[in-house]
N, C-alpha and C positions, 0 to 999 in steps of 0.2 A: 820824431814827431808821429812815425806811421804806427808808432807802438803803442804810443802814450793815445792816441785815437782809439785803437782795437782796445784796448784795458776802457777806456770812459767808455765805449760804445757796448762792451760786454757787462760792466758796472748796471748799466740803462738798459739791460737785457734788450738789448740789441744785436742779436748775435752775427744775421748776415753782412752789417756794417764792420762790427768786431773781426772777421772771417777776413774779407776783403783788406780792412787793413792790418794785417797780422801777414795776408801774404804781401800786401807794400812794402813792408816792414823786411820780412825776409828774403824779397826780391835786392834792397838795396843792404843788408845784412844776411847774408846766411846762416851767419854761424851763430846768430840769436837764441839760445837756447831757452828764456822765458816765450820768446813767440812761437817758437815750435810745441812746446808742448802746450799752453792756450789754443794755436791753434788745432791742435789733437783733439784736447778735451771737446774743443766747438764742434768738431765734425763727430767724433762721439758722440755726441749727443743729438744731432742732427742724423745717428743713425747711418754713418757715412761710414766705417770703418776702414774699409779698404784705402781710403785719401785720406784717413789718418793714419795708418800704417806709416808712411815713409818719412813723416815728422815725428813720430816716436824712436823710429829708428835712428834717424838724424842725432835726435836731443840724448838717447844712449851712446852714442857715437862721441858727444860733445858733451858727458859726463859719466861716464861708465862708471864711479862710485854714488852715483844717484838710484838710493833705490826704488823710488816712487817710479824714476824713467823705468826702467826697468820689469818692474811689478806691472805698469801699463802694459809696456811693448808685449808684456808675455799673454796678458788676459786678452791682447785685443787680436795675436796670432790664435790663439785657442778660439775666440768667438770667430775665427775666419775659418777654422777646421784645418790650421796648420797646427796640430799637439807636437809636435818634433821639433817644429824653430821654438816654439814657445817653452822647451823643456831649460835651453843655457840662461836665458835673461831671467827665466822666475828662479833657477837656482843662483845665478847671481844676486836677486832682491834679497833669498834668505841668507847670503853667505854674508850680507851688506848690513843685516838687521836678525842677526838671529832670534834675538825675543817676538818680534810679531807674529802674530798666530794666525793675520791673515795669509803670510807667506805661505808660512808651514803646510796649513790647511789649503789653499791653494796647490801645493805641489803632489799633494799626498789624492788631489782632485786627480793630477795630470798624472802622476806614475798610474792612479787606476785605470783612467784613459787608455795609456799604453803599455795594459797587460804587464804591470810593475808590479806585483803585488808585495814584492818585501821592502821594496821602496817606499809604495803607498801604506804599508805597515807605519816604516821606522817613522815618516812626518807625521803620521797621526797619533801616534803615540807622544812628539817632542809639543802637537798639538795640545791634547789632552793634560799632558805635564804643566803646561804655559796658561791652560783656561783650566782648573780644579773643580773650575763648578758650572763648568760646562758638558750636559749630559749628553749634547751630539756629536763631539768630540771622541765622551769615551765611551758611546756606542759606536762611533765608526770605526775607534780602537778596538775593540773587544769582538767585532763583528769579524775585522780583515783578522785578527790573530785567530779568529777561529777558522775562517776560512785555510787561513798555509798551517793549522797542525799543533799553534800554540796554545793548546791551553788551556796550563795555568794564567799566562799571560791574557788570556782570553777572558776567563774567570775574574780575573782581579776587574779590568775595566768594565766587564758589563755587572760587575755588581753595583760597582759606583755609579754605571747608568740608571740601574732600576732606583738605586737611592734618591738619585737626583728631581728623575722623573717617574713621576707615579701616573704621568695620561696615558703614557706610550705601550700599548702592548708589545713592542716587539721588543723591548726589556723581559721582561721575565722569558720570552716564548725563548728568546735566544741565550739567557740563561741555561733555562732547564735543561736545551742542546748539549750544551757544553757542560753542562756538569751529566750527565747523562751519557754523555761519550767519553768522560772521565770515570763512569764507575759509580757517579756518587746518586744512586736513584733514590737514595731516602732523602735529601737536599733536592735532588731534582724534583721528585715530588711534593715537596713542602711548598717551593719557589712555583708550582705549575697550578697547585690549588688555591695559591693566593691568588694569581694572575687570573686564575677564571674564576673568581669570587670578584674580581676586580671588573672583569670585561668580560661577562658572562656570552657573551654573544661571539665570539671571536672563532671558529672553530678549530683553527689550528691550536690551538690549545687545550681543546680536550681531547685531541686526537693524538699531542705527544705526551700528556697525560695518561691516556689510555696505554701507550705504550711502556712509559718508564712503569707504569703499575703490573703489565703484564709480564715484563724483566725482572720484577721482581716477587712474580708468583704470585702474584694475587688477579687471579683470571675475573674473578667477578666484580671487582674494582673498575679493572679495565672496561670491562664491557657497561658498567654502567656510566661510566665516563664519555664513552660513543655514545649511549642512547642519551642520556639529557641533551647532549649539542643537536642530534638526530633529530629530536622529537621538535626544538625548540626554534632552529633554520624551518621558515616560511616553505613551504610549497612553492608557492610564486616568485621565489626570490632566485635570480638567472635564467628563470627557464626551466625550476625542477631540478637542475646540474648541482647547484652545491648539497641541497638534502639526499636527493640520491645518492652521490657521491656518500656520503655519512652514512646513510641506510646499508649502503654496498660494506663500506670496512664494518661499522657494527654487525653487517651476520656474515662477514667471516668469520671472524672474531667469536661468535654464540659457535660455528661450526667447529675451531681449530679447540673450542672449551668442550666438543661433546653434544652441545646442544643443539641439534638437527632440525627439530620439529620449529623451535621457535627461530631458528636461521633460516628456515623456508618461510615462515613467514616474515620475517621481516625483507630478506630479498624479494617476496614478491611484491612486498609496498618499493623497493628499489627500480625493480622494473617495469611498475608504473609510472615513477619521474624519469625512467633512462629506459622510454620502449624501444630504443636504435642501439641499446649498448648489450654487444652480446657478451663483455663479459660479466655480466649480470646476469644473462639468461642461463650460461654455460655455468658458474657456480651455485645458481637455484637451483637448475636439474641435482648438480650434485646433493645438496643440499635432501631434495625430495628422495633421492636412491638411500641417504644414508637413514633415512626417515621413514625407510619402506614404503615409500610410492613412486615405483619404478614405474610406471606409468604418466605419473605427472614430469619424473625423469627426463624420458624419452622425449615426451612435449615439450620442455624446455630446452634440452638438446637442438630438436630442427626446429626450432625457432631459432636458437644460436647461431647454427650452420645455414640458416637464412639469410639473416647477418650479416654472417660472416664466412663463407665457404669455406675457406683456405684451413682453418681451425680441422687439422687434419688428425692430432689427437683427440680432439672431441669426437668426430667422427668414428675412430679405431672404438673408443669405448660404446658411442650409440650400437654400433654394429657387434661387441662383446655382448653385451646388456639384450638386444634383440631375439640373440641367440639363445643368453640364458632364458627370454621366455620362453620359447617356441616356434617363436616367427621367421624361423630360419630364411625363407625366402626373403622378406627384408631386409636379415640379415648378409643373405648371400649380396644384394645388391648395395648397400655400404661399406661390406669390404672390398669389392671389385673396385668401387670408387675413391677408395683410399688407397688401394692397391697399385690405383692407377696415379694417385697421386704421388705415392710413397711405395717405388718400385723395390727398393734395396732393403725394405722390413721385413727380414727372414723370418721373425718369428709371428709376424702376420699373416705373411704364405701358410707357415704352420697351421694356426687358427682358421681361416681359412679351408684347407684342405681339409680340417678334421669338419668342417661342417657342411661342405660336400661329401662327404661321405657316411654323414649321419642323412643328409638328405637321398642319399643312394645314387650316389654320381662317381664312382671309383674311379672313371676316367679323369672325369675334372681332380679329384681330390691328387690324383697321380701327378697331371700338372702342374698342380702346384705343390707338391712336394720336390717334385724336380725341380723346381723355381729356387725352393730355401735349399738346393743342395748346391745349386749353381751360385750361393752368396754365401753358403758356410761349406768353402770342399774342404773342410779340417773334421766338421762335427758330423757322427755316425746316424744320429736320428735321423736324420732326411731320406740319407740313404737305405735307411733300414726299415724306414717305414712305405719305399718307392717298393725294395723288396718284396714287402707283405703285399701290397696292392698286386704288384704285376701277381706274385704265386696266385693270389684271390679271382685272378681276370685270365690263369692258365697258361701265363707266359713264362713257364719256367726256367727256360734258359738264359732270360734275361730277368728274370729274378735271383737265378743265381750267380749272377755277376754283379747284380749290386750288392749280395752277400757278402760275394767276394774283396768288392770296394769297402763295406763297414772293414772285415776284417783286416785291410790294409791299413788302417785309419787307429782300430781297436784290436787288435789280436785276440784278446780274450774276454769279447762283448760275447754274452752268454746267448741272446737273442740268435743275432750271426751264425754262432757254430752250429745253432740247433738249426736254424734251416739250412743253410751251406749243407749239412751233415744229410739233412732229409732227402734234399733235391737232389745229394751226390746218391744217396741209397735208389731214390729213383732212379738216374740216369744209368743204373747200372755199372758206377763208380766206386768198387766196394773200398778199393785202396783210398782213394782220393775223401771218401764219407769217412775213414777211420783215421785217417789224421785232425777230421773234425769232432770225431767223436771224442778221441782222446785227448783235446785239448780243454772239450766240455764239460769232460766228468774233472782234469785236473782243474780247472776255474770254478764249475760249480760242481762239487763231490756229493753235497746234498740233493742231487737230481737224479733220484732211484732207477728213474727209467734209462737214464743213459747209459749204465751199466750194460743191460740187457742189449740195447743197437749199438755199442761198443763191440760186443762180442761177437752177435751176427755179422757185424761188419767186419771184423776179422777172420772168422769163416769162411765168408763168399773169398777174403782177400788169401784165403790160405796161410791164416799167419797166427792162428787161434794160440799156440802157444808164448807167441811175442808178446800178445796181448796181456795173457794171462800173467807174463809175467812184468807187463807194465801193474798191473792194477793190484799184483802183491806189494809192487813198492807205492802204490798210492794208497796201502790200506796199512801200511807200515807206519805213514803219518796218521792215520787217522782208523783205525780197527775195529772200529762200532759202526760197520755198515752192512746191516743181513742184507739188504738188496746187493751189492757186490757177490756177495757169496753164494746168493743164490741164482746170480745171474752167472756165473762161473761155473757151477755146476751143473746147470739148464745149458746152458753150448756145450759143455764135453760129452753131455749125454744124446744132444741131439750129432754129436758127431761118434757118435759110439763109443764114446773114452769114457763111460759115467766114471770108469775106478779110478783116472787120471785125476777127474776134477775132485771126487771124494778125497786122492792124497793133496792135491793143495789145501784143500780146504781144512783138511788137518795137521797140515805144516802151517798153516796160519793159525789154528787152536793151540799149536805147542809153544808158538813164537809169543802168543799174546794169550795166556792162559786165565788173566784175569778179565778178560772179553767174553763175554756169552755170545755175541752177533755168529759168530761161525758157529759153533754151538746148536745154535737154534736155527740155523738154514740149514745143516747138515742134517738134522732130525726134522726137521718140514721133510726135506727132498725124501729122506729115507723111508719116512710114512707115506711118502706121496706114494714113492715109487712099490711100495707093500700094497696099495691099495689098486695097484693097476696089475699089478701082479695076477698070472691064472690061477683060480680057485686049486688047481690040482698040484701047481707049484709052491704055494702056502700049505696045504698038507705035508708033502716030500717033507721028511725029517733030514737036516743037514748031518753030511759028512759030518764023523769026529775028527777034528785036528788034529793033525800026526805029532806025535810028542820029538820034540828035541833032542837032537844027538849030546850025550854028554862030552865035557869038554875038560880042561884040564882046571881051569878057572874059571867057572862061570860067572856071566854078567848078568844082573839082576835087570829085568824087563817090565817097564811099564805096560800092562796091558790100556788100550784106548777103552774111554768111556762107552758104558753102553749104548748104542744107535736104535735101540728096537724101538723104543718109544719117546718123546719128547719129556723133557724133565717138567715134572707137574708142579712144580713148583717156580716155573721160570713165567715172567710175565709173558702178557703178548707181545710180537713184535709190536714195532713206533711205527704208527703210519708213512708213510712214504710220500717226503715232502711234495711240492706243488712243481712242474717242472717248470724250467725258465721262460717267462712270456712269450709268447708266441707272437703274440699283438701287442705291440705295446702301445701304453695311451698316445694316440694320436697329435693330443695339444700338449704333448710333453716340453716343457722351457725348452729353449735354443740359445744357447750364451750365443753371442756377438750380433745378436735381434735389433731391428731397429727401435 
């Protein structure tokens, strides 16, 4: 009787009557499985969930091949933000009715819920199969296969989206996605110019338009694709943020094609709807430097770093760019503050130091050369530029220690030997400068002069002939060097031996006979040495050479070339190349730089 009450009183939308007797009903029945689930529905809809939770459970309880029970209990746990009880009973509803598309589509709700995405695939897909002519279906198919990686799978449903539905822009937009991450940019682009022929307004669509056009090499497709959505998004619509936003990728895009001049302007109508957004400020400077107004540059820079401080390569290049003008002192004080941000950027210490030292601070420029040595102790520059400063400031004992350090590093860094080689000449090291000397001429042999502080250093070291016969066999490899030769015969004569070095030096004529370099420094020296000659010694007619004892078999004797005059037919010597930097550039790269 308490039933047949609740059913009349529910008939009579009478619900609270209905309610009341529906629980008489299952106070004196419990196991009523029509009153339970009426009385569900009542409280559902009375917005009561929670106290109809345990009559749903019941009526699943007391027919578990009910799929309607079931399909409830699960929609009414998800409306309470339990998706985890609610995942067995709705996969029960579909195991109970597999053609229903409300299941389906329901579960493929809940696997997305909880982070199921191949789950919430496979339902929207049996979804999609079950309704054919249903396009939200097979756009939430063709949306989730794009999302996990599929697709062709992807492709096939959102085509039959866009067929379906011709209102929805996010048909085509999420086509041309996927055919675009497939490779196919001439479909992509076909599918993306219908869509904004269709929904001219939409700007995500001219912006992956813009894109598959620019993939496929058509720069100026592209960028007019950006400027129509640009032009044609309101000023006043968010706040300025979406046409700015447009403004900003359109003069990338004029920048990454070349086009500078008109990439500054149009960024600068960017940074009047986005004057908080520095990176708009920080790619207009660009923008103006490639455009030749390094000045409007700079301006847009610190206004960037106004912005936004932290923007610590922006800074590194205002403070490059400072320096390229002039304004070093500017300059000095944004690398110090990048410096200090960005301590471990060796090859900003670098730059840095070369611009103290353009401004005449050797000491500073010294500090911070010793800074990029202290983060690169593998690379010679630092050291070798610490070197040059201290010699420059007269500290040359500890200039020639960092000499020393390059040449640990570098053995046969040509800079290094030459001063190692200098400072040891100085210090009155002749032995200790001829191990530099000779490592310098054999690394760089085109360094006329090392020749020459080769042999003096051999001299002082007492070893003039060791030398000499180092430098026959470095002239063995390479025997076109009159500087050699005439630097070998300039020490035997200052050591009184001229005739010693005359016979090397035509033991080196006989050995390499098709070389003129001996040749033509044995006839310099010999004219030299004629012209220093006393007047009353150049008169003296020479001894006649005693003739030769005859022998039982004589050997036939090459008389040596004539030395009286230089052969007038022989060019000049080759100037005598540049010797190895002394200085070297200051802002030289530094591999392993921040």
């Amino acid at each position: 009787m308490a039933f047949a009450r609740g059913i009349a009183a529910q008939k009579a939308n009478k619900p609270q009557e209905a309610i009341a007797a529906y629980r008489e009903a299952l106070r004196l029945q419990p196991k009523l499985l029509p009153a339970h689930l009426n009385l569900a529905m009542l409280l559902l809809a009375a917005r009561q969930p929670a106290q109809a939770l345990p009559h749903l459970q019941s009526a699943w309880r007391l027919d578990a091949k009910n799929p309607a029970a079931a399909f409830q209990l699960a929609q009414t746990l998800w409306q309470l933000r339990r998706p985890r009880e609610a995942l067995e009973p709705l996969r029960a509803a579909v195991r109970l009715a597999p053609k229903n598309p409300q299941g389906h589509a329901a579960l493929a709700q809940l696997h997305a819920a909880l982070n199921q995405p191949q789950d919430a695939l496979r339902e929207w897909t049996r979804t999609a199969q079950l309704l054919p002519r249903d396009a939200g279906a097979a756009f939430a198919a063709g949306s989730l296969a794009a999302q996990t990686g599929k697709l062709p799978e992807a492709e096939k449903w959102l085509r039959r989206a866009v067929q379906l539905e011709k209102r929805d822009a996010r048909g085509p937009l999420f086509l041309g996605r996927v055919l675009a991450r497939r490779g196919k940019t001439a479909d992509a682009e076909q599918v993306l110019k219908e869509g904004v022929r269709r929904f001219p307004n939409v700007p995500e669509l001219n912006t992956l338009l813009s894109d598959v056009r620019w993939a496929r090499g058509d720069k100026a497709g592209a960028v007019t694709a950006l400027r129509d959505i640009a032009r044609r998004v309101p000023a006043s619509a968010g706040k300025g943020v979406p046409a700015g936003r447009l403004h900003l990728a359109w003069g990338r895009l004029l920048g990454l094609s070349g086009r500078w001049k008109e990439a500054a302007a149009v960024l600068s109508r960017a940074a009047a709807l986005l004057p908080r957004d520095a990176d708009v400020r920080a790619m207009g400077g660009e923008a103006r430097l490639r455009s030749g107004d390094r000045a409007g540059a700079l301006a847009e820079w610190r206004r960037a770093l106004q912005l936004d401080p932290k923007r610590h390569g922006l800074r590194l290049e205002l403070a490059r760019n400072l320096a390229a003008m002039g304004q070093s002192s500017k300059a000095d004080t944004e690398f110090a503050r990048y410096l200090a941000a960005q301590p471990r950027d060796a090859r900003a210490w670098a730059e840095h130091a070369a611009l103290q030292e353009r401004r005449g601070q050797p000491q500073r420029a010294l500090a911070s050369w010793q800074r990029a040595a202290t983060l690169l102790p593998n690379n010679p520059l630092p050291y070798l530029q610490s070197a040059r400063l201290l010699r420059r400031l007269g500290r040359n004992d500890t200039a020639l220690t960092r000499f020393r350090a390059v040449l640990k590093i570098a053995p046969d860094d040509p800079n290094a030997l030459l001063g190692a080689a200098q400072l040891e000449d100085k210090a009155k090291q002749p032995a200790r400068a001829l191990l530099h000397w000779r490592a310098l001429v054999a690394a760089r042999p085109e360094y006329d002069a090392g020749y020459d502080s080769l042999l003096r250093a051999a001299a002082a070291a007492k070893q003039l002939p060791a030398a000499a016969l180092f430098l026959q066999g470095q002239l063995a490899k390479n025997p076109d060097r009159p500087a050699a030769y005439a630097a070998i015969l300039r020490a035997f004569e200052r050591d009184g031996k001229a005739e010693a070095g005359r016979s090397i030096v035509k033991q080196m004529m006989a050995r390499h006979p098709k070389t003129r370099a001996p040749r033509l420094a044995l006839d310099a020296f010999d004219l030299e040495r004629a012209r220093r000659q006393p007047q009353s010694e150049r008169k003296a007619k020479p001894r006649p050479a005693p003739k030769p004892a005859a022998t039982l078999s004589p050997k036939p004797i090459t008389p040596d070339a004539p030395a009286s005059s230089p052969d007038a037919t022989a060019p000049p010597p080759k100037p005598a190349p540049s010797a190895p930097n002394e200085t070297p550039p200051a802002a030289a790269p530094l591999p392993g730089g921040g």
